[in-house]
N, C-alpha and C positions, 0 to 999 in steps of 0.2 A: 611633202611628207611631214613635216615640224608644223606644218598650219591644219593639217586632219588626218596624221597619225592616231590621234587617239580617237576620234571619231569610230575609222576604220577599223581600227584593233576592238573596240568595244559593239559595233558589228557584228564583227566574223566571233567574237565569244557570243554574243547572243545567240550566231547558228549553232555555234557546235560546239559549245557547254564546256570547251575544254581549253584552258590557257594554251600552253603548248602548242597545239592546233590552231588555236585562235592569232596566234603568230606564224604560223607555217602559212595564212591565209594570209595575213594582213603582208607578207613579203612576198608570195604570188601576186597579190592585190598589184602591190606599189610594179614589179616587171613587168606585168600585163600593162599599168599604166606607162612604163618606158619605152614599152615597147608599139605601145597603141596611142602618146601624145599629140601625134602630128593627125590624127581622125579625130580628134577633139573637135568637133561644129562651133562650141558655144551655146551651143540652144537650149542648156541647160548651163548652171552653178556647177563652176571644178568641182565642188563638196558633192553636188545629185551624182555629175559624173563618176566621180571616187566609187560613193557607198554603192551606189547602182554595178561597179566591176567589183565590189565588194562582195555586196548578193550574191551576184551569179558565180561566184569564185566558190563560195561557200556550197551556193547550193549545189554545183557541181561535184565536190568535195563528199557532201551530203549522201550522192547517187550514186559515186564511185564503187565500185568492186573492192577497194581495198577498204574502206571507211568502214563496210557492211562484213568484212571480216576479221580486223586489228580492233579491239577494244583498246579505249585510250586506257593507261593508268595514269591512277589519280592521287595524288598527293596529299595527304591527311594531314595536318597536325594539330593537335591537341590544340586548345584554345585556352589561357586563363584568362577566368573571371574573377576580377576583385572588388568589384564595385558594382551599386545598382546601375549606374550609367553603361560597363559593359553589357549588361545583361541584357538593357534597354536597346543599346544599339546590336548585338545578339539576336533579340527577338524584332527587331525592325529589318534587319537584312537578312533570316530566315523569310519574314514575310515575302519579302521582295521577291527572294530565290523562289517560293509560290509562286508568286504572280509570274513572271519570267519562264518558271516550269510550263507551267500554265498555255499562257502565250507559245511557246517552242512547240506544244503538242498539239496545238490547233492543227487541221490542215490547211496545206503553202498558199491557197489561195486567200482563206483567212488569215494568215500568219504575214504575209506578205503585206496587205492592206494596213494590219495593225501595226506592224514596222516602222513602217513608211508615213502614216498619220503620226503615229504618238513618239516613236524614237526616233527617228529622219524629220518630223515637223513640216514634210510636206503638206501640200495643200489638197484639195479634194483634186482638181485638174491636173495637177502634176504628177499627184497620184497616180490617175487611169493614164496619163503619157508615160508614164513610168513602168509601168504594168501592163499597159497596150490593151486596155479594156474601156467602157464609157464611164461617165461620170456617175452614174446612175449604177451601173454596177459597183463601182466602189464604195457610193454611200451604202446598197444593199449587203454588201460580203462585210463592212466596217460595222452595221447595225447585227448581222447575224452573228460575226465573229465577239463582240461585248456581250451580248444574251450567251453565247457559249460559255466565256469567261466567266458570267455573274455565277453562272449555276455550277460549275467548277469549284471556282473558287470559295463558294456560301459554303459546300460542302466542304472540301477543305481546310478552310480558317476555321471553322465552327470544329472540324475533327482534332485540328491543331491544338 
């Protein structure tokens, strides 16, 4: 937990946009792993095996009946700015929140692909092992899912 805690917390906020939550996942995550250590194969990295009960924790979370009717609340506070540097880093991590929004509303087949390439760092093969599809489909859903993003996003930075 202390070597891809943060990994995993940072994860399960990417599913579901919401801190709080994003900790209710990451301590299901870590039980599921207590409770499932000894099916560990190795045939993958503890960290694939982690984020991978990661995913699916989420995404089941995602699917539930209770997700679909408790709106999370959300926690607002005021931000001050005093400086151009805040502003800069302000309008750099709005950006991001974009991209990220972005990414989250693709659908899971694209969302999943882009995950697992650009935030997990997997490889194209580990990828389709990991998703249970061929290599050739992941390079396809990884190409379609970037042309969805570019045109998303053109739109929206340019409305920003």
């Amino acid at each position: 937990m202390r070597e891809y805690g943060d990994d995993v917390l940072r994860m399960a906020y990417l599913y579901v946009k919401d801190m709080h939550t994003a900790e209710d996942m990451f301590q299901e995550t870590f039980l599921k792993v207590s409770q499932k250590l000894d099916t560990f194969e190795g045939r993958s990295s503890m960290k694939t095996w982690l984020l991978s009960i990661a995913m699916n924790t989420c995404r089941d979370y995602l699917k539930s009946a209770y997700h679909n009717k408790v709106v999370p609340m959300y926690d607002f506070a005021e931000k001050q700015l005093n400086t151009k540097g805040d502003f800069e880093r302000l309008e750099r991590a709005e950006r991001q929140e974009t991209i990220k929004d972005a990414v989250m509303e693709l659908p899971e087949h694209y969302k999943d692909v882009v995950l697992c390439v650009y935030f997990r760092q997997l490889g194209m093969e580990e990828t389709a092992q990991e998703l249970g599809v061929s290599v050739g489909t992941v390079k396809s859903r990884l190409s379609r899912a970037k042309e969805k993003l570019r045109v998303v996003l053109e739109r929206r930075l340019s409305d920003g």
